[in-house]
N, CA, C and O atoms as CSV, one atom per row, in Angstrom:
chain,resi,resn,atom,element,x,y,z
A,1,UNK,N,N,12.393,-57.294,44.366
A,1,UNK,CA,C,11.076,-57.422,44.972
A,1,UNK,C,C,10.574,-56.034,45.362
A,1,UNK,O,O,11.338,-55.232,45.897
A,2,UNK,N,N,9.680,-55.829,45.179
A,2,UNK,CA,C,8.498,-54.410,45.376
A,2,UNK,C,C,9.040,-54.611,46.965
A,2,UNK,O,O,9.720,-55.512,47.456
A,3,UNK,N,N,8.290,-53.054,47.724
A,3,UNK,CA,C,8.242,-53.113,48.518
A,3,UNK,C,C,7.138,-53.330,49.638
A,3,UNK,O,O,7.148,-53.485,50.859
A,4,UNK,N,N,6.258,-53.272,48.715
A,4,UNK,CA,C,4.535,-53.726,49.193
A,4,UNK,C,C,4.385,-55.150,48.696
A,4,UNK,O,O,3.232,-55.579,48.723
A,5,UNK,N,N,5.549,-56.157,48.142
A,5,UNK,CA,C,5.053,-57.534,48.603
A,5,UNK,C,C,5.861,-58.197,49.405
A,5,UNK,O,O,7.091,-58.159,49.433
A,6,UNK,N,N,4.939,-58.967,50.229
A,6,UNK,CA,C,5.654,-60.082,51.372
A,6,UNK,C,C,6.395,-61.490,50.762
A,6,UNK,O,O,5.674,-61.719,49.791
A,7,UNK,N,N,6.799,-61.909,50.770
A,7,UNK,CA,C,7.450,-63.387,50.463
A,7,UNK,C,C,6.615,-64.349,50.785
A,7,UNK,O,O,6.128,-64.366,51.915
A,8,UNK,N,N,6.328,-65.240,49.922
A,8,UNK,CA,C,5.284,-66.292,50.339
A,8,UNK,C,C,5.845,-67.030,51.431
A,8,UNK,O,O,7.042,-66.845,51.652
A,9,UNK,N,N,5.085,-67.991,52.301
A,9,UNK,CA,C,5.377,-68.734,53.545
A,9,UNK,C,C,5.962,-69.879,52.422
A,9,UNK,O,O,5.343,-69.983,51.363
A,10,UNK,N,N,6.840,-70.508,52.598
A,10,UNK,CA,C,7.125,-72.047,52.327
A,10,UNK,C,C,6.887,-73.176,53.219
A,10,UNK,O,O,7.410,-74.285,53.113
A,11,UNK,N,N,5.997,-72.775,54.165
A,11,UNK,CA,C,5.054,-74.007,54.818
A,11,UNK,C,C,3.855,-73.948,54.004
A,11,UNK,O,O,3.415,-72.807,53.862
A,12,UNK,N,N,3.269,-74.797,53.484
A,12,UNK,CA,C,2.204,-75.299,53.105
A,12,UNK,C,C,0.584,-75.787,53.700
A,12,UNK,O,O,0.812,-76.651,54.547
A,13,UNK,N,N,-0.008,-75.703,53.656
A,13,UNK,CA,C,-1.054,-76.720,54.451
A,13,UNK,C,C,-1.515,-77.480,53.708
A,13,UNK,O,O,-1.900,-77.050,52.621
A,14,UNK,N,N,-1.661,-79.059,54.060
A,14,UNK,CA,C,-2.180,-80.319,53.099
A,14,UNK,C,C,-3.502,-80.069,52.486
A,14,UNK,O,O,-4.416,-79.494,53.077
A,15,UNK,N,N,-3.548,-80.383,51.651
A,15,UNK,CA,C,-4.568,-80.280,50.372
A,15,UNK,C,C,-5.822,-80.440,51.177
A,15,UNK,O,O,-6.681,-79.638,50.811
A,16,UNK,N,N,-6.173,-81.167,52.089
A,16,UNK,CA,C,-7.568,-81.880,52.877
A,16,UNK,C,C,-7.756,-80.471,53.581
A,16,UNK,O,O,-8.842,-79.905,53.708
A,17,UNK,N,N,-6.338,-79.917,54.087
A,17,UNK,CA,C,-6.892,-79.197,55.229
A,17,UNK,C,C,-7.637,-77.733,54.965
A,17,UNK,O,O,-8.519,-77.102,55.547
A,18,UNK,N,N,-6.752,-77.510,53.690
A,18,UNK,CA,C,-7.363,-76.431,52.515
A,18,UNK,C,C,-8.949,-76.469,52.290
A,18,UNK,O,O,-9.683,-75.571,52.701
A,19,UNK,N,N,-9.308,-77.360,51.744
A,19,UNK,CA,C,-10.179,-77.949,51.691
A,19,UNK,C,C,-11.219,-77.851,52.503
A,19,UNK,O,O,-12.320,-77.442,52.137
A,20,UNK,N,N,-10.865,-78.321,53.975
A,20,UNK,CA,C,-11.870,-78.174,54.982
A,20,UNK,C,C,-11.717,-76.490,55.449
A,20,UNK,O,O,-12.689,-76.114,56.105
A,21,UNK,N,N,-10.930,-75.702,55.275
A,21,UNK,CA,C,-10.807,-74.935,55.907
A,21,UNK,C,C,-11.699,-73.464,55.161
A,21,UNK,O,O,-12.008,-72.343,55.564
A,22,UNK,N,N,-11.868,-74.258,53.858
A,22,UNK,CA,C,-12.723,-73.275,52.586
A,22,UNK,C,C,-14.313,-73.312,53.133
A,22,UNK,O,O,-15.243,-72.516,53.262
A,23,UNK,N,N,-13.994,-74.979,53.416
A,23,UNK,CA,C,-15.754,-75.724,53.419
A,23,UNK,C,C,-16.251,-74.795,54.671
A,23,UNK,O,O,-17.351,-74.244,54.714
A,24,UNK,N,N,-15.111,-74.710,55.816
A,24,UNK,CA,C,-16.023,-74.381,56.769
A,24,UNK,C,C,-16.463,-72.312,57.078
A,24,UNK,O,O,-16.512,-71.723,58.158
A,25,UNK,N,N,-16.712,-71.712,55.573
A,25,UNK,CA,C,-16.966,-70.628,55.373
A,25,UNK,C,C,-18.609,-70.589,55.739
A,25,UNK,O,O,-19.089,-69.829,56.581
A,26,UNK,N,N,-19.609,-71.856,54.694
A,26,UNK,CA,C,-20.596,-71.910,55.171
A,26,UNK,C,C,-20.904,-72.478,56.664
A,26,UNK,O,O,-22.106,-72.531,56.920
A,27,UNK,N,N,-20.268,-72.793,57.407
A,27,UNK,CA,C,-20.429,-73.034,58.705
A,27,UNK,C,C,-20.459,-71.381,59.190
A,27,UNK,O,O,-21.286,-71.016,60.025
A,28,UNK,N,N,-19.843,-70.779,58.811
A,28,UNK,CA,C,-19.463,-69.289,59.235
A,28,UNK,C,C,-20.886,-68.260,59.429
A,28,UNK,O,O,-21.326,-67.506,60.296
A,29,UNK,N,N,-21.330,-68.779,57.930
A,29,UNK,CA,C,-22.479,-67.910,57.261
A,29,UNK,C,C,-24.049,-68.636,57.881
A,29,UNK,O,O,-25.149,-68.252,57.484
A,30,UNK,N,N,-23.838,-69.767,58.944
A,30,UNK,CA,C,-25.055,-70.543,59.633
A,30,UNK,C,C,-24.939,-69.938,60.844
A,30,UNK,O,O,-25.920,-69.444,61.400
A,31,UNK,N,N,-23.362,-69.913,61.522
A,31,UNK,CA,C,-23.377,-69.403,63.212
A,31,UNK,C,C,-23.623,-67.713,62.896
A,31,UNK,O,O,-23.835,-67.027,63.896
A,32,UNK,N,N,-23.605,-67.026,61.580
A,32,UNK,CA,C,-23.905,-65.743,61.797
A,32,UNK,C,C,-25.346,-65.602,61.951
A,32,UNK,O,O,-25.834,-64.846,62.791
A,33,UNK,N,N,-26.247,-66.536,60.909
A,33,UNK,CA,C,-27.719,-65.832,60.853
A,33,UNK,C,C,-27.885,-66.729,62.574
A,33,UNK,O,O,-28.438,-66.140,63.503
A,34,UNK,N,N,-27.577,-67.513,62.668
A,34,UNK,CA,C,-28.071,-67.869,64.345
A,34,UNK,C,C,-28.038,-66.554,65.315
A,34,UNK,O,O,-29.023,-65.976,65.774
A,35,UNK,N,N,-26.517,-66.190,65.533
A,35,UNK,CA,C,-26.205,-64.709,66.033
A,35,UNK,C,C,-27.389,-64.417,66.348
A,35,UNK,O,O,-28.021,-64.468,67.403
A,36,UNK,N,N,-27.798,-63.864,64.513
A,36,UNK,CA,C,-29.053,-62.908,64.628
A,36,UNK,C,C,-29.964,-63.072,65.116
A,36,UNK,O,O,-30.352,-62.235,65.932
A,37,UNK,N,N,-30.895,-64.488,64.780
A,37,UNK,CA,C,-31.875,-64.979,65.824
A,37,UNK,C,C,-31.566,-64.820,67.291
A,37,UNK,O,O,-32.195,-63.832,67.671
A,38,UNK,N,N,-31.001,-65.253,68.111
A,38,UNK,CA,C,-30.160,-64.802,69.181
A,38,UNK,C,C,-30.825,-63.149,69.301
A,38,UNK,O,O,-31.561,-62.642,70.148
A,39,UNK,N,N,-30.344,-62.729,68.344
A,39,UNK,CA,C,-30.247,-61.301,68.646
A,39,UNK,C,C,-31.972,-60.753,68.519
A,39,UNK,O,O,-32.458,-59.878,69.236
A,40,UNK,N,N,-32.542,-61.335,67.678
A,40,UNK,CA,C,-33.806,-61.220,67.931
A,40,UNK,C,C,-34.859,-61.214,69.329
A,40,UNK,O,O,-35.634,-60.382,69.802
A,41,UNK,N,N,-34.459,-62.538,69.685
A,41,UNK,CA,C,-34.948,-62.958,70.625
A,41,UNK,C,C,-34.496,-62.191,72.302
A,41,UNK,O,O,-35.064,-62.637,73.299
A,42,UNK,N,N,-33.827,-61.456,72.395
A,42,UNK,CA,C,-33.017,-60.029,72.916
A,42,UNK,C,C,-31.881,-60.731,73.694
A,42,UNK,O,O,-31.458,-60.106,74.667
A,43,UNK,N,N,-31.238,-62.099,73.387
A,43,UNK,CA,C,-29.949,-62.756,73.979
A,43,UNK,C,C,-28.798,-61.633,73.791
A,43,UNK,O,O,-28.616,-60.989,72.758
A,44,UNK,N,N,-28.066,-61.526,74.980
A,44,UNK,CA,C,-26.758,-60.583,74.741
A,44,UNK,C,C,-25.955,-61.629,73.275
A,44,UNK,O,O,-25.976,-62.846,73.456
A,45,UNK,N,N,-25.441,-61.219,72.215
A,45,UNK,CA,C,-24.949,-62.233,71.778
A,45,UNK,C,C,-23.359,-61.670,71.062
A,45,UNK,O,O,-22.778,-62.212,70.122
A,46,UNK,N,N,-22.842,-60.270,71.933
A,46,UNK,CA,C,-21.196,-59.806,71.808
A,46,UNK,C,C,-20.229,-60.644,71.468
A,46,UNK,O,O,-19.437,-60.596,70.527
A,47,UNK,N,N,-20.446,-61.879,72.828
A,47,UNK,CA,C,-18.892,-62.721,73.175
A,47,UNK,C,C,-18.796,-63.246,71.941
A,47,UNK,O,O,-17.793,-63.204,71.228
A,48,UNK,N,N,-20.327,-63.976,71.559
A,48,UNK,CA,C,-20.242,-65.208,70.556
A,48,UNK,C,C,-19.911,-64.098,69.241
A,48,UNK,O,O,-18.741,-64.361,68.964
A,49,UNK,N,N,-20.236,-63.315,68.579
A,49,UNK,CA,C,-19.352,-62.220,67.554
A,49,UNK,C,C,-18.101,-62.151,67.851
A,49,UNK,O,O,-17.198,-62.130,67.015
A,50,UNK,N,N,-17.967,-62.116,68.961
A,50,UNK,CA,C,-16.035,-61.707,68.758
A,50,UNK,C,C,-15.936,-62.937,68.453
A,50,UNK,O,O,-15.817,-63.056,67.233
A,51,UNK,N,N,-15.928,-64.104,69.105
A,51,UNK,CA,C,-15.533,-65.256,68.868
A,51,UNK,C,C,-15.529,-65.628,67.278
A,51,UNK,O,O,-14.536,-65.946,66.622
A,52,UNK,N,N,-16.554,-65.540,66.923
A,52,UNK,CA,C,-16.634,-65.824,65.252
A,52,UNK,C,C,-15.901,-65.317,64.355
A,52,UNK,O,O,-15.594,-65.837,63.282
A,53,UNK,N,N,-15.482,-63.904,64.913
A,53,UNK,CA,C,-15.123,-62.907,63.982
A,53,UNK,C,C,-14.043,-63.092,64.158
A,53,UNK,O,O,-13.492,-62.620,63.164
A,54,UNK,N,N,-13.155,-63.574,64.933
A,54,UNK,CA,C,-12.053,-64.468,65.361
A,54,UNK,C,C,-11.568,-65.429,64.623
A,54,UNK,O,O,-10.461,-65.528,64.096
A,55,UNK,N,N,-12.463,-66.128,64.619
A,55,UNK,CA,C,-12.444,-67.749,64.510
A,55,UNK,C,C,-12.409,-67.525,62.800
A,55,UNK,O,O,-11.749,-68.335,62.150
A,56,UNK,N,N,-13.057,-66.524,62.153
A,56,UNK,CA,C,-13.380,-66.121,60.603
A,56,UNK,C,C,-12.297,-65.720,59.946
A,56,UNK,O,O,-11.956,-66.263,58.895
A,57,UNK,N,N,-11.366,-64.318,60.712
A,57,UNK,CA,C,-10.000,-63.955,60.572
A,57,UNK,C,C,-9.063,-65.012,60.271
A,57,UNK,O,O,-8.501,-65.147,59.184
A,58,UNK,N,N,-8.838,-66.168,61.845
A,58,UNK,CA,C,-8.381,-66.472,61.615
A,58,UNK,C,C,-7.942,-67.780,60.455
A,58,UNK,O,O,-6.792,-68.112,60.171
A,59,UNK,N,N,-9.031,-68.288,59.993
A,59,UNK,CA,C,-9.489,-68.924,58.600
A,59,UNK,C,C,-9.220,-68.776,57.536
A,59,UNK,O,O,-8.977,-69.645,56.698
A,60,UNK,N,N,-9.229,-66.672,57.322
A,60,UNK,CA,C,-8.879,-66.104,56.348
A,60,UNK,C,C,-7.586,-66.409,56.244
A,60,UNK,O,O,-7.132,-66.962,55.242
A,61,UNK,N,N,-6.701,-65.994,57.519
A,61,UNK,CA,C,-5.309,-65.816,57.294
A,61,UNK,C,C,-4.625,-66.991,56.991
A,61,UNK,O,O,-3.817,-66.970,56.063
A,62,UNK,N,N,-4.850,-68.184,57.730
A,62,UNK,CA,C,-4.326,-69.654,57.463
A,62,UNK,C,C,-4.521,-70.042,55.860
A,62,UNK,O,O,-3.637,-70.594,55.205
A,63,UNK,N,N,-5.655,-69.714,55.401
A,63,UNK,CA,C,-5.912,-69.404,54.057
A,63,UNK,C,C,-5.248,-68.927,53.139
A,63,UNK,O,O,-5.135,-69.502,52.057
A,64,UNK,N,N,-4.612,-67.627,53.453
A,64,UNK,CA,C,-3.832,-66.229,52.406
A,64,UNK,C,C,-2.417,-66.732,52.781
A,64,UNK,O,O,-1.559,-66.865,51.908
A,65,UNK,N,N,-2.207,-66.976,53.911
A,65,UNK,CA,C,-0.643,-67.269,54.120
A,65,UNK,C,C,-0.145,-68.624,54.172
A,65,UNK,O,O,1.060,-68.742,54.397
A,66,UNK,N,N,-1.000,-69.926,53.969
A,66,UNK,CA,C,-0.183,-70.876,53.860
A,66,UNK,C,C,-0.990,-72.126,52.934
A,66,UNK,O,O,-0.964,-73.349,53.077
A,67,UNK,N,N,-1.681,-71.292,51.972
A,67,UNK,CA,C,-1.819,-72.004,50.706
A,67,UNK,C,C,-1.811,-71.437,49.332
A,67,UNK,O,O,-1.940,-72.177,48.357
């Protein structure tokens, strides 16, 4: 094995959850342009970015590492 690859996880996530967890990218791409409105309208809108950008990561990773 190289030394720049990791070993895949042998936990899995069920096919549905894959699934929902792809679907909810466009949920991602609705709470961002909101953000912006938000941000238009001159609402502080930091917390809710970290949160997303959070919540987005962690989507990615459940994603890359256990399907």
């Amino acid at each position: 094995m190289a030394e720049d690859e990791t070993p895949k996880s042998r936990i899995k996530l069920p096919a549905t959850m894959v699934k929902e967890l792809k679907a909810q990218e466009v949920g991602v791409v609705s709470a961002r342009r909101d953000i912006q409105t938000l941000k238009k309208l001159g609402l502080e809108t930091k917390e809710l970015e970290d949160k997303l950008n959070w919540a987005e990561e962690a989507r990615k990773t459940l994603l890359k590492e256990f399907s």
